[in-house]
N, C-alpha and C positions, 0 to 999 in steps of 0.2 A: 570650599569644603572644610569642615572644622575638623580636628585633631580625631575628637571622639568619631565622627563618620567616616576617616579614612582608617580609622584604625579598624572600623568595623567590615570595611569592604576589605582592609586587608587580609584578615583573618577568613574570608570567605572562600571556599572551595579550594577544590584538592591541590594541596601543592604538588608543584615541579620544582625537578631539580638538573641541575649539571652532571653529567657522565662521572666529572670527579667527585663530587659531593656524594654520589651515588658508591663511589668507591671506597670513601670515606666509611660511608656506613658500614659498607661490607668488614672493612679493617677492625672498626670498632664492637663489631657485634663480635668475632670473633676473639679479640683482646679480651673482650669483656667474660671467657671462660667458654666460648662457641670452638667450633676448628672448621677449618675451612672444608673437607670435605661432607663434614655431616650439614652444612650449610647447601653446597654441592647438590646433594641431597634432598634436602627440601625443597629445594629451588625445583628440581626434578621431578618431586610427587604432587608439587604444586599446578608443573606445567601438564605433567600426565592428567590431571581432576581435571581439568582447563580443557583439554583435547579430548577427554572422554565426556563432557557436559555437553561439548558442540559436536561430536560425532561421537553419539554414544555405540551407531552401529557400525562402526569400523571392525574389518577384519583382517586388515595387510597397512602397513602404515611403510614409508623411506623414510630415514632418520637421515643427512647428510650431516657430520659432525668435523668440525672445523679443530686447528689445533690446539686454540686453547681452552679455558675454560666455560665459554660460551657449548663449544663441542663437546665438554668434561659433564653439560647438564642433560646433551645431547645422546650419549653414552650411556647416564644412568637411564632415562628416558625408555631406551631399546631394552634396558633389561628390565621395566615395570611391567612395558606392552608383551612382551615376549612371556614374561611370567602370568598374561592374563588370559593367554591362548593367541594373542593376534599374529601373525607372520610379518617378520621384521627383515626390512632390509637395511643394515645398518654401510652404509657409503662412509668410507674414510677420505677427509683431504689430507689428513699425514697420518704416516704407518704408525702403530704404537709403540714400536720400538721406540721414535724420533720424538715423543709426550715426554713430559716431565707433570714433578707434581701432583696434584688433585686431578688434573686431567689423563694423566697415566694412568692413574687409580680407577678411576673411572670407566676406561676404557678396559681395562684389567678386568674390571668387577662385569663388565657387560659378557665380556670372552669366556670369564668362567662361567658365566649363567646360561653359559651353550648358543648365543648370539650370533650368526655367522659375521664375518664384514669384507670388505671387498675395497679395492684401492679405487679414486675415481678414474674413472677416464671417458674423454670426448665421445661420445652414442651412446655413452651406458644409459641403458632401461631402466627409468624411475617405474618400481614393479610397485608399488603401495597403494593404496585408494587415496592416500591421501603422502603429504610428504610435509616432513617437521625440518624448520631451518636451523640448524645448530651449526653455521657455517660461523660468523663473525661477530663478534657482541659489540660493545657502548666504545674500544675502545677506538677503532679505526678514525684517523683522519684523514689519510693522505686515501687515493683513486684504488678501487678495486683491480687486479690484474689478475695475472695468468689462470689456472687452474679453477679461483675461487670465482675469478668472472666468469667464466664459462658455465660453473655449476650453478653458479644465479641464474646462466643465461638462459639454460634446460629447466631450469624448477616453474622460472615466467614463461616457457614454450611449452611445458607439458600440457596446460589446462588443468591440472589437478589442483584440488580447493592445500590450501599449505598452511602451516601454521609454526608462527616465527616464534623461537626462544629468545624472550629479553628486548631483540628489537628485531626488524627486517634485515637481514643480513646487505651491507653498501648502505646505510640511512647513519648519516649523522646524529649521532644521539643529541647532541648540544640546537642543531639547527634545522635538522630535518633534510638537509639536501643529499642530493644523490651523489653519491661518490662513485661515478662512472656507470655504475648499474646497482640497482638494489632490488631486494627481495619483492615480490609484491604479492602481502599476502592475503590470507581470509578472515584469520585471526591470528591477534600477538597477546602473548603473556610478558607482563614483564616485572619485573620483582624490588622489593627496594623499598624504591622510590621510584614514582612515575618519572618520567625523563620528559627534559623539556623537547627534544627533536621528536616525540613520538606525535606532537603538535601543532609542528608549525612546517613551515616548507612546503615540501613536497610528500611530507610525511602523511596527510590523510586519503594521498593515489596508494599506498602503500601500506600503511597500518592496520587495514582492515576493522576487526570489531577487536578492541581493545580492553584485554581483562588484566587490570593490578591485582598483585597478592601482595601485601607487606613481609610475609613470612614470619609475623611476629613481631619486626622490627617499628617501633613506634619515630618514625622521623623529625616528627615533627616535637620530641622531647628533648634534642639536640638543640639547643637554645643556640649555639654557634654555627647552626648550618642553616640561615633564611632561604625557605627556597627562592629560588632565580624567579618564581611567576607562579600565579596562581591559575585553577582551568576553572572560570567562573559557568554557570549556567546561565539559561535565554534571562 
Protein backbone atom coordinates (compact mmCIF):
# COMPACT_ATOMS: atom_id res chain seq x y z
CA UNK A 1 0.00 0.00 0.00
CA UNK A 2 1.51 3.41 -0.86
CA UNK A 3 1.92 6.27 1.58
CA UNK A 4 -0.76 8.30 -0.26
CA UNK A 5 -3.55 5.19 0.11
CA UNK A 6 -2.84 4.48 3.73
CA UNK A 7 -2.91 7.96 4.51
CA UNK A 8 -6.23 7.90 2.78
CA UNK A 9 -7.70 4.89 4.65
CA UNK A 10 -6.37 6.38 7.54
CA UNK A 11 -8.10 9.51 7.74
CA UNK A 12 -11.47 7.46 7.01
CA UNK A 13 -14.25 7.07 9.60
CA UNK A 14 -15.08 7.99 12.96
CA UNK A 15 -12.37 8.15 15.30
CA UNK A 16 -11.83 6.29 18.67
CA UNK A 17 -10.36 7.04 21.46
CA UNK A 18 -8.83 5.97 25.01
CA UNK A 19 -10.91 6.67 28.22
CA UNK A 20 -7.82 8.96 28.91
CA UNK A 21 -7.54 10.73 25.70
CA UNK A 22 -11.26 11.15 26.28
CA UNK A 23 -10.25 12.94 29.54
CA UNK A 24 -7.89 14.84 28.00
CA UNK A 25 -10.58 16.61 26.07
CA UNK A 26 -12.66 17.08 28.84
CA UNK A 27 -9.59 18.98 30.81
CA UNK A 28 -8.96 21.12 27.76
CA UNK A 29 -12.21 22.25 26.77
CA UNK A 30 -12.68 23.45 30.10
CA UNK A 31 -9.07 25.33 30.30
CA UNK A 32 -9.81 26.66 27.18
CA UNK A 33 -12.60 29.16 29.19
CA UNK A 34 -15.54 26.14 29.67
CA UNK A 35 -16.13 24.91 33.52
CA UNK A 36 -16.72 21.95 34.33
CA UNK A 37 -20.21 22.04 35.53
CA UNK A 38 -21.79 23.96 32.60
CA UNK A 39 -20.07 21.07 30.68
CA UNK A 40 -21.96 18.76 33.21
CA UNK A 41 -24.61 20.34 31.76
CA UNK A 42 -24.57 19.78 28.17
CA UNK A 43 -23.53 16.54 28.57
CA UNK A 44 -27.07 16.18 30.30
CA UNK A 45 -29.33 17.98 27.69
CA UNK A 46 -27.52 16.10 25.24
CA UNK A 47 -28.29 12.78 26.92
CA UNK A 48 -31.95 13.90 27.81
CA UNK A 49 -32.67 14.87 23.35
CA UNK A 50 -31.03 11.27 23.03
CA UNK A 51 -33.71 9.55 25.46
CA UNK A 52 -36.48 11.78 24.44
CA UNK A 53 -35.66 10.96 20.22
CA UNK A 54 -35.90 7.13 21.27
CA UNK A 55 -38.66 7.24 23.66
CA UNK A 56 -40.33 10.19 22.80
CA UNK A 57 -43.64 8.69 24.81
CA UNK A 58 -42.17 8.24 28.01
CA UNK A 59 -43.95 9.22 31.13
CA UNK A 60 -41.95 7.77 34.42
CA UNK A 61 -38.23 7.17 33.75
CA UNK A 62 -35.39 5.61 37.17
CA UNK A 63 -32.40 7.56 36.90
CA UNK A 64 -29.70 5.41 39.17
CA UNK A 65 -26.92 8.03 39.65
CA UNK A 66 -23.54 6.81 40.79
CA UNK A 67 -21.10 8.97 42.74
CA UNK A 68 -19.26 10.57 40.47
CA UNK A 69 -19.64 12.44 37.70
CA UNK A 70 -20.93 9.92 35.42
CA UNK A 71 -23.96 10.23 38.14
CA UNK A 72 -23.41 14.23 38.36
CA UNK A 73 -24.98 13.99 34.31
CA UNK A 74 -27.38 11.47 35.90
CA UNK A 75 -28.71 14.17 38.34
CA UNK A 76 -29.03 16.92 35.90
CA UNK A 77 -30.88 14.45 33.65
CA UNK A 78 -33.70 13.93 36.61
CA UNK A 79 -34.21 17.53 36.91
CA UNK A 80 -34.82 18.15 32.66
CA UNK A 81 -37.28 14.96 32.83
CA UNK A 82 -38.95 16.21 35.93
CA UNK A 83 -39.14 19.79 34.45
CA UNK A 84 -41.02 18.19 31.46
CA UNK A 85 -43.76 16.62 33.36
CA UNK A 86 -42.30 12.94 33.32
CA UNK A 87 -42.23 11.12 36.97
CA UNK A 88 -38.73 10.58 38.13
CA UNK A 89 -37.35 8.16 40.30
CA UNK A 90 -34.12 9.53 41.07
CA UNK A 91 -32.10 6.00 42.99
CA UNK A 92 -28.84 7.38 44.88
CA UNK A 93 -25.67 4.93 45.07
CA UNK A 94 -24.08 7.65 47.51
CA UNK A 95 -26.04 10.04 49.84
CA UNK A 96 -25.33 13.67 48.69
CA UNK A 97 -23.98 14.65 51.59
CA UNK A 98 -20.90 12.18 50.69
CA UNK A 99 -20.64 14.18 46.49
CA UNK A 100 -18.15 16.58 46.09
CA UNK A 101 -17.66 18.88 43.32
CA UNK A 102 -19.76 19.08 40.05
CA UNK A 103 -21.44 16.01 41.16
CA UNK A 104 -22.65 17.74 44.41
CA UNK A 105 -23.78 20.51 42.48
CA UNK A 106 -25.62 18.40 40.45
CA UNK A 107 -27.28 16.61 42.78
CA UNK A 108 -27.92 19.92 44.69
CA UNK A 109 -29.57 21.33 41.54
CA UNK A 110 -31.76 18.04 40.94
CA UNK A 111 -33.09 18.48 44.92
CA UNK A 112 -33.92 22.04 44.65
CA UNK A 113 -35.96 21.27 41.40
CA UNK A 114 -38.34 19.25 43.86
CA UNK A 115 -36.79 15.77 42.52
CA UNK A 116 -37.37 13.23 45.14
CA UNK A 117 -34.21 10.55 45.65
CA UNK A 118 -34.20 7.56 47.75
CA UNK A 119 -30.91 5.53 48.86
CA UNK A 120 -30.35 2.19 47.01
CA UNK A 121 -31.14 -0.85 48.45
CA UNK A 122 -31.45 -4.84 47.47
CA UNK A 123 -35.65 -5.24 46.11
CA UNK A 124 -36.00 -1.68 45.48
CA UNK A 125 -38.79 -1.28 42.72
CA UNK A 126 -37.27 0.09 39.53
CA UNK A 127 -40.87 2.22 39.15
CA UNK A 128 -39.98 3.99 35.54
CA UNK A 129 -40.85 2.79 31.95
CA UNK A 130 -37.70 3.00 31.29
CA UNK A 131 -34.36 3.41 33.53
CA UNK A 132 -31.19 5.60 32.72
CA UNK A 133 -27.63 4.21 33.79
CA UNK A 134 -25.62 7.01 35.59
CA UNK A 135 -24.12 4.39 37.78
CA UNK A 136 -20.20 4.26 36.54
CA UNK A 137 -18.46 6.13 33.60
CA UNK A 138 -15.05 5.43 31.28
CA UNK A 139 -13.13 5.37 34.46
CA UNK A 140 -13.48 2.04 36.14
CA UNK A 141 -10.79 -0.67 35.79
CA UNK A 142 -10.73 -2.94 38.35
CA UNK A 143 -14.38 -5.66 38.89
CA UNK A 144 -17.62 -4.18 39.77
CA UNK A 145 -18.71 -4.98 43.65
CA UNK A 146 -20.84 -4.49 46.24
CA UNK A 147 -23.85 -2.20 45.95
CA UNK A 148 -23.05 -0.97 42.34
CA UNK A 149 -23.04 -4.81 41.28
CA UNK A 150 -26.13 -5.53 42.58
CA UNK A 151 -27.86 -2.38 40.99
CA UNK A 152 -26.43 -3.50 37.53
CA UNK A 153 -27.70 -6.78 38.49
CA UNK A 154 -31.54 -5.40 38.94
CA UNK A 155 -31.42 -3.00 35.94
CA UNK A 156 -30.42 -6.55 33.53
CA UNK A 157 -33.43 -8.48 35.73
CA UNK A 158 -35.97 -5.75 35.39
CA UNK A 159 -36.74 -6.21 31.44
CA UNK A 160 -37.14 -2.62 31.19
CA UNK A 161 -35.58 -0.99 27.77
CA UNK A 162 -32.36 1.36 29.69
CA UNK A 163 -30.44 3.82 28.50
CA UNK A 164 -26.57 4.12 29.57
CA UNK A 165 -24.92 7.59 30.15
CA UNK A 166 -21.45 7.81 28.46
CA UNK A 167 -20.96 3.94 28.52
CA UNK A 168 -22.90 0.77 30.04
CA UNK A 169 -22.12 1.01 33.43
CA UNK A 170 -19.14 -2.44 34.32
CA UNK A 171 -17.88 -2.00 30.17
CA UNK A 172 -14.36 -1.25 29.98
CA UNK A 173 -14.14 1.91 28.05
CA UNK A 174 -10.50 1.03 26.64
CA UNK A 175 -11.51 -2.84 25.67
CA UNK A 176 -15.05 -3.51 26.01
CA UNK A 177 -14.83 -6.20 28.63
CA UNK A 178 -17.02 -6.88 31.32
CA UNK A 179 -15.72 -6.01 34.52
CA UNK A 180 -17.64 -8.67 36.52
CA UNK A 181 -21.19 -7.51 35.38
CA UNK A 182 -22.14 -4.61 33.21
CA UNK A 183 -25.04 -2.68 32.17
CA UNK A 184 -26.88 -4.14 29.21
CA UNK A 185 -28.41 -1.60 27.50
CA UNK A 186 -30.98 -0.41 24.72
CA UNK A 187 -29.32 2.66 24.00
CA UNK A 188 -25.99 4.68 24.95
CA UNK A 189 -25.18 8.24 24.56
CA UNK A 190 -21.90 8.95 24.84
CA UNK A 191 -20.06 12.26 24.51
CA UNK A 192 -16.53 13.44 23.72
CA UNK A 193 -15.14 11.32 21.85
CA UNK A 194 -16.43 7.91 20.77
CA UNK A 195 -14.52 5.36 23.02
CA UNK A 196 -12.67 2.60 21.84
CA UNK A 197 -14.53 -0.14 24.34
CA UNK A 198 -17.96 0.92 23.16
CA UNK A 199 -16.56 -1.38 20.05
CA UNK A 200 -14.94 -4.08 20.59
CA UNK A 201 -15.18 -6.93 23.36
CA UNK A 202 -18.07 -7.70 24.63
CA UNK A 203 -19.08 -4.24 24.16
CA UNK A 204 -21.82 -4.94 21.10
CA UNK A 205 -24.00 -7.57 23.95
CA UNK A 206 -24.16 -4.45 25.75
CA UNK A 207 -23.95 -1.16 23.89
CA UNK A 208 -27.11 -1.41 22.28
CA UNK A 209 -28.04 1.43 19.61
CA UNK A 210 -25.16 3.93 19.95
CA UNK A 211 -25.68 7.83 19.73
CA UNK A 212 -22.21 10.21 19.82
CA UNK A 213 -22.77 13.86 20.64
CA UNK A 214 -19.33 15.82 20.26
CA UNK A 215 -20.98 18.58 22.45
CA UNK A 216 -19.15 20.93 20.35
CA UNK A 217 -15.90 19.65 20.94
CA UNK A 218 -13.97 19.11 17.68
CA UNK A 219 -11.40 16.09 18.56
CA UNK A 220 -10.11 15.56 15.95
CA UNK A 221 -8.52 19.39 15.81
CA UNK A 222 -6.09 18.23 18.70
CA UNK A 223 -3.27 17.28 16.38
CA UNK A 224 -1.60 15.52 19.71
CA UNK A 225 -4.43 13.28 20.36
CA UNK A 226 -4.37 10.41 17.19
CA UNK A 227 -7.17 8.45 18.00
CA UNK A 228 -6.26 4.74 19.02
CA UNK A 229 -8.61 3.32 15.76
CA UNK A 230 -10.78 4.34 13.51
CA UNK A 231 -14.80 2.75 13.18
CA UNK A 232 -14.55 2.10 9.24
CA UNK A 233 -17.77 1.18 7.30
CA UNK A 234 -18.92 -2.26 5.24
Amino acid sequence: MSIEAFDHWERRGRPLYRAEQVRELDHRTIAEGGDGFALMQRAAMAAWQSLKARWPGAGTVTVLCGGGNNGGDGHVLAALAAAEGLGVQRILLKAVDDLTGDARRAAEMASDAGVDAEPWRPGLALRGELVVDALLGTGLTGAVRGDIRDAIAAVNDSGLPVFAIDIPSGLHADTGAVLGVAVRATRTVTFIGDKLGLHTGAAPAHVGELDFRSLGVDAEAQADLLPAARLLDA
